[in-house]
C-alpha positions in Angstrom: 0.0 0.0 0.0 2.9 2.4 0.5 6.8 2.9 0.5 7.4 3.3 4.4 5.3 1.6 7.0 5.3 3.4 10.5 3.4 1.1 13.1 1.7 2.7 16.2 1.6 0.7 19.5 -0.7 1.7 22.3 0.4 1.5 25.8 -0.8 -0.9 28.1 -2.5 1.8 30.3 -4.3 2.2 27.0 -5.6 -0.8 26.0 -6.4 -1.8 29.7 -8.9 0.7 29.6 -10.3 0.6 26.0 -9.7 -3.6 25.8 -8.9 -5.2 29.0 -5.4 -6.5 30.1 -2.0 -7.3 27.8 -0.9 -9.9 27.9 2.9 -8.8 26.7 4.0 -5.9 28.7 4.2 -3.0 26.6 8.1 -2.8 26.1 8.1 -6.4 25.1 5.2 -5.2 22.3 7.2 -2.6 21.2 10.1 -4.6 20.7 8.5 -7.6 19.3 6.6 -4.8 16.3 10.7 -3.3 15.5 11.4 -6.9 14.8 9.4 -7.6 12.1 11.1 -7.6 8.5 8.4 -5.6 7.3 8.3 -2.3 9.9 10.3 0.8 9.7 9.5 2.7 12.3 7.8 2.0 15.7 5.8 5.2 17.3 5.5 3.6 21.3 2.4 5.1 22.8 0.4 5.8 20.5 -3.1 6.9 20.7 -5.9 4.6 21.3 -8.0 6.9 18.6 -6.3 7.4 15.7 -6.4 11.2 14.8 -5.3 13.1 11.8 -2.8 15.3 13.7 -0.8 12.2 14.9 -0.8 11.3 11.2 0.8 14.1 10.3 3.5 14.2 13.0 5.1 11.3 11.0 4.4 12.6 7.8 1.9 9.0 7.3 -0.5 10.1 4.2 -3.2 7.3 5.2 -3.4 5.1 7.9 -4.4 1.2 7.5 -6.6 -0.9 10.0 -8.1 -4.4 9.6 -11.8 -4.7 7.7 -12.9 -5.2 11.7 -14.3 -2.1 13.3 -12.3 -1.1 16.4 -14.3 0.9 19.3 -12.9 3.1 22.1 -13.9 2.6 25.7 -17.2 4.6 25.1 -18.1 3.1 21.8 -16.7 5.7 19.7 -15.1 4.2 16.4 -10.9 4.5 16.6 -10.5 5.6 13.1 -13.3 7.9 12.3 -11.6 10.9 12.8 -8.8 9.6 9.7 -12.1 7.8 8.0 -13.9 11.3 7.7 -10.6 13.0 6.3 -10.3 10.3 3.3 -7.1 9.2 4.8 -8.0 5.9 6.5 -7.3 2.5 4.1 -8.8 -1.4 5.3 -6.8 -4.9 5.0 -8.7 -8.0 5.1 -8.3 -9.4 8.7 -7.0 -12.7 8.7 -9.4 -15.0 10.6 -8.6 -17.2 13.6 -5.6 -15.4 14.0 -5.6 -12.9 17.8 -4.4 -12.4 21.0 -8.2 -13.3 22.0 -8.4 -16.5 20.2 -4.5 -17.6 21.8 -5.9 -16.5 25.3 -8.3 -18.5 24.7 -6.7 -21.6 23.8 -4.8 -21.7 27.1 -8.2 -20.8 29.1 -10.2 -24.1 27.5 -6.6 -26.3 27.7 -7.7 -27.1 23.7 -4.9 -29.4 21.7 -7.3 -28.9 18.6 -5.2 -26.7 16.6 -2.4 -29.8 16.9 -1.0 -31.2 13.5 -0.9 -34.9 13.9 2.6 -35.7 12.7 4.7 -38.7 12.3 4.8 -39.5 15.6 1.3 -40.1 16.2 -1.9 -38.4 18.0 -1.1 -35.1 20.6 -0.5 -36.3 24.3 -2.3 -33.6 25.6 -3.3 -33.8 29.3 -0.1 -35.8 30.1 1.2 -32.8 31.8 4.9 -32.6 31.7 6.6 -30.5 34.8 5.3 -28.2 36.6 4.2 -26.1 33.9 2.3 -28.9 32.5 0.7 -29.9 35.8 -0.5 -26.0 36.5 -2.3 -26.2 32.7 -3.7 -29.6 33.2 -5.5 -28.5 36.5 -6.7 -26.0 34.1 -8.6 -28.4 32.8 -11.7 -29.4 35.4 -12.4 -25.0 35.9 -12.4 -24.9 32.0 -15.6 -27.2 31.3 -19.3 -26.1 32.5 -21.6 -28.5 32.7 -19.6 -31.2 30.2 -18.7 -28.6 28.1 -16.2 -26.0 27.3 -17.2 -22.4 27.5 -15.6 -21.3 24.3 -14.5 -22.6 20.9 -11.7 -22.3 18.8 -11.4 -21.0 15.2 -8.8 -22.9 13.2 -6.9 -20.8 10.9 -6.1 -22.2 7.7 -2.8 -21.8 6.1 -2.3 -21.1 2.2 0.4 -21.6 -0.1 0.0 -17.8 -0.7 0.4 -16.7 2.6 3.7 -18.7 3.3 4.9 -17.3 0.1 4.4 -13.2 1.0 6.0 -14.5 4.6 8.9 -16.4 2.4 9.6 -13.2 0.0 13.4 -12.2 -0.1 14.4 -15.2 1.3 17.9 -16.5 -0.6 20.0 -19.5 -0.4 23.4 -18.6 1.8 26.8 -17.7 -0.7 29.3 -20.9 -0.5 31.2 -18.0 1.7 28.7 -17.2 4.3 29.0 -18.7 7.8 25.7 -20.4 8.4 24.1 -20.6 11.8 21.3 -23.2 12.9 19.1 -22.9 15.5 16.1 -24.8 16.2 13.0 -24.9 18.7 9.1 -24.7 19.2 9.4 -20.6 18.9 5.5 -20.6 20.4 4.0 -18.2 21.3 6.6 -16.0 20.0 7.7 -13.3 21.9 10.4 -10.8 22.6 12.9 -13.6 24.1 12.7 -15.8 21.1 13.7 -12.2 19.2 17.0 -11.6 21.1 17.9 -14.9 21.0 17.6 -15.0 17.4 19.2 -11.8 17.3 22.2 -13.0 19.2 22.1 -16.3 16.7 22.7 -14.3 13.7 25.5 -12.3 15.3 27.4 -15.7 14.9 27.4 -15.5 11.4 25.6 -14.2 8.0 23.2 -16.1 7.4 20.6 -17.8 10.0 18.7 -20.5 9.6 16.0 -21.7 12.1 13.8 -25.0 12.0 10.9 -25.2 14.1 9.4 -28.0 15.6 6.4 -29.7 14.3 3.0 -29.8 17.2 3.9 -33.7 18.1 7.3 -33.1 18.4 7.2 -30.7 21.3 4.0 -32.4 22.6 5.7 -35.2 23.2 8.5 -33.5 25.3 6.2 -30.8 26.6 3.0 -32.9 26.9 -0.6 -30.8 28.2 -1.6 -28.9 25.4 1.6 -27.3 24.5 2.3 -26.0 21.7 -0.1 -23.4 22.4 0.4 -22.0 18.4 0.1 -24.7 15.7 3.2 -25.5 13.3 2.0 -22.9 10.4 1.6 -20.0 13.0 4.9 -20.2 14.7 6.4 -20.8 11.3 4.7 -17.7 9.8 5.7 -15.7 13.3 9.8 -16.8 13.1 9.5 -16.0 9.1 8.4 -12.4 9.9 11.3 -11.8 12.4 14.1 -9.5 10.4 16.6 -11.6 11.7 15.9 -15.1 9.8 17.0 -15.8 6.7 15.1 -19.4 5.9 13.1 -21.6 7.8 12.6 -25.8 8.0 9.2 -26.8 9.1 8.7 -29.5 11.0 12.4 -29.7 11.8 13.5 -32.9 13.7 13.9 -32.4 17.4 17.5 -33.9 17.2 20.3 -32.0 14.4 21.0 -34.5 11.8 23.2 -34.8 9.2 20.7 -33.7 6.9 19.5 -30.8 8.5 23.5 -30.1 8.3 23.4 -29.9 4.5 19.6 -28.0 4.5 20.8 -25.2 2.5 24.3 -26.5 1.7 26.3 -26.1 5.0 26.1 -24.7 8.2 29.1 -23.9 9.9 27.5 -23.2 14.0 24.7 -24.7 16.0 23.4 -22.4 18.8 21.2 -23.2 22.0 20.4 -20.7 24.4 21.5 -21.7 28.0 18.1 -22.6 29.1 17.4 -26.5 30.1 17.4 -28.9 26.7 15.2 -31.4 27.1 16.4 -35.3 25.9 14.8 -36.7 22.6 12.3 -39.5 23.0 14.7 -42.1 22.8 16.9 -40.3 25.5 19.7 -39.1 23.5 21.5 -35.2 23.2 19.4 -33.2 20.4 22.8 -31.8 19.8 24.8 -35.0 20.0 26.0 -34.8 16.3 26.6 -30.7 16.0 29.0 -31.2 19.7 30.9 -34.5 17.8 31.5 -32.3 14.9 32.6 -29.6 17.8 30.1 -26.4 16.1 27.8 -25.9 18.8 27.9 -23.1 20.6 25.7 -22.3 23.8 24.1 -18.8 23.5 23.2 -17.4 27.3 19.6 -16.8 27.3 19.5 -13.1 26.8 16.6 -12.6 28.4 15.7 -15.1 30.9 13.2 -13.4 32.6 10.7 -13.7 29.3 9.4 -17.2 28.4 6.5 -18.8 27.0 6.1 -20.2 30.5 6.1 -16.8 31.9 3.4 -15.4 29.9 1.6 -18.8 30.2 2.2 -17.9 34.2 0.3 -14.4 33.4 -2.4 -16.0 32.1 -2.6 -18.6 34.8 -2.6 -15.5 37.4 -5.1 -13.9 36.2 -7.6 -16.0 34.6 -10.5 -14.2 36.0 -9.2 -10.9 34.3 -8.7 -12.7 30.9 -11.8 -14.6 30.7 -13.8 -10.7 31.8 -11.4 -9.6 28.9 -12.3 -12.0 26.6 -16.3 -12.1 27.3 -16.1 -7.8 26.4 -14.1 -8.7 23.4 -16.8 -10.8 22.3 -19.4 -8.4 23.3 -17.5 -5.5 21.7 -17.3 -7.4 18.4 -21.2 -8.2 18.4 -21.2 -4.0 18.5 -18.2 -3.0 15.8 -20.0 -5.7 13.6 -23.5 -3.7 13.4 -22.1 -0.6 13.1 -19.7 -2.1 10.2 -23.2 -3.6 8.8 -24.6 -0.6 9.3 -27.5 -1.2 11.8 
């Protein structure tokens, strides 16, 4: 639609009173948004209502919201100010894809976005740790009555979409040092971002395979992965730092994922705890033999996918009243979009 995209992100005073809680703080949001291979500039704190003024600040000639319409606290559309001044623009909102409909996967414990893969059905509800036990005794508070209070939307991945999310992605010059990292990447967040960041540091090209849903079910167990394979493939593509993905990577480096795009000369893991593969044996077995692994310390430690698992865990009550206005909010911005 343009030459220069400047995103604006609200702050979480912002959105708790317009939307209800965050669930990523917002530094890690802002963050997260500078990552993404197609953002130039990221305007923190940004209004919750969209205003020709701020448009012209940084010099934006339109701005660009989803086909959805987005209501303040009191009801008031976000973008009618820009819509009345013939400098708004609409992108089709790509369905089954939120923060709501994630949130809400964790609230019902659902494993029904899951991929069955080669290594057969999903073992969720075997909770695995203490993370696993805390989301399986999520399970009994998240059905009413034999049922569970909310469904899931599926989305449905095209061979178009993983195209625009592949575009400018090159094989790696018989010169370039080639780095490998692997992992689930769910629920990707501002951790996964500075590792990968730190990854590609090692070299000049980075490559990244992610798990497929059985694989880390089977060493996660519950309903983990949270995001299904296509999502958190789509989500590591996006990141500016990665230069080609595997899907469905195997949970232990082999030889072949060695010669994936010709060579690769490192293979990092951050310093958090590796867990064996199912028949007991090092992931990174063959990359230490070969002596080109490398351990990267976690650069930041204190975000996880158990952590904002933990937030969601903490305060359920908030989240569920957050999701229930979503939906309520929605029924609204639909008949005013219909025009009723």
């Amino acid at each position: 639609m343009g030459d220069y995209l400047v995103v604006g992100v609200h702050s979480d005073a912002d959105i708790l009173h317009n939307k209800g809680p965050t669930v990523m703080k917002e530094e890690e949001r802002y963050a997260a948004v500078a990552a993404c291979k197609w953002v130039d500039e990221v305007v923190p704190n940004a209004p919750y209502v969209t205003t020709v003024e701020y448009l012209d600040r940084y010099a934006c000639d339109f701005c660009v919201h989803g086909d959805d319409v987005t209501t303040s606290a009191d009801g008031t559309d976000c973008y009618a100010l820009v819509k009345a001044a013939g400098r708004y623009r609409e992108c089709a909102r790509t369905q089954g894809v939120s923060t709501t409909e994630l949130v809400g996967r964790m609230l019902m414990m659902s494993s029904d976005h899951h991929e069955r893969g080669a290594r057969g059905e999903s073992a969720a509800g075997a909770g695995s740790g203490s993370m696993g036990e805390k989301l399986d005794s999520f399970v009994a508070s998240s059905f009413v009555g034999g049922r569970r209070r909310s469904s899931v939307s599926r989305f449905l991945p095209t061979s178009r979409r993983i195209v625009q999310f592949s575009s400018g992605r090159r094989e790696p010059a018989a010169s370039e040092r080639v780095v490998y990292v692997d992992g689930a990447f769910d629920l990707f967040h501002v951790g996964h971002i500075e590792f990968l960041r730190h990854a590609r540091e090692l070299g000049d090209y980075l490559l990244v395979g992610v798990h497929d849903d059985a694989a880390v079910n089977a060493v996660r167990g519950s309903n983990f992965p949270i995001m299904s394979l296509h999502e958190r493939v789509l989500s590591v593509l996006a990141c500016k730092f990665v230069d080609e993905v595997i899907m469905g990577a195997p949970y232990s480096v082999t030889k072949d994922v060695l010669e994936a795009v010709g060579h690769v000369n490192v293979v990092c893991h951050g310093s958090s705890d590796c867990q064996p593969d199912l028949d007991g044996r090092d992931p990174y077995a063959l990359p230490k033999q070969l002596g080109i692994y490398v351990e990267i310390p976690s650069p930041m430690p204190q975000i996880t996918t158990n952590v904002i698992i933990e937030r969601i865990i903490e305060n359920r009550k908030l989240y569920e009243e957050r999701n229930r206005r979503k939906k309520e909010k929605a029924a609204l911005e639909e008949s005013m979009k219909n025009g009723e």
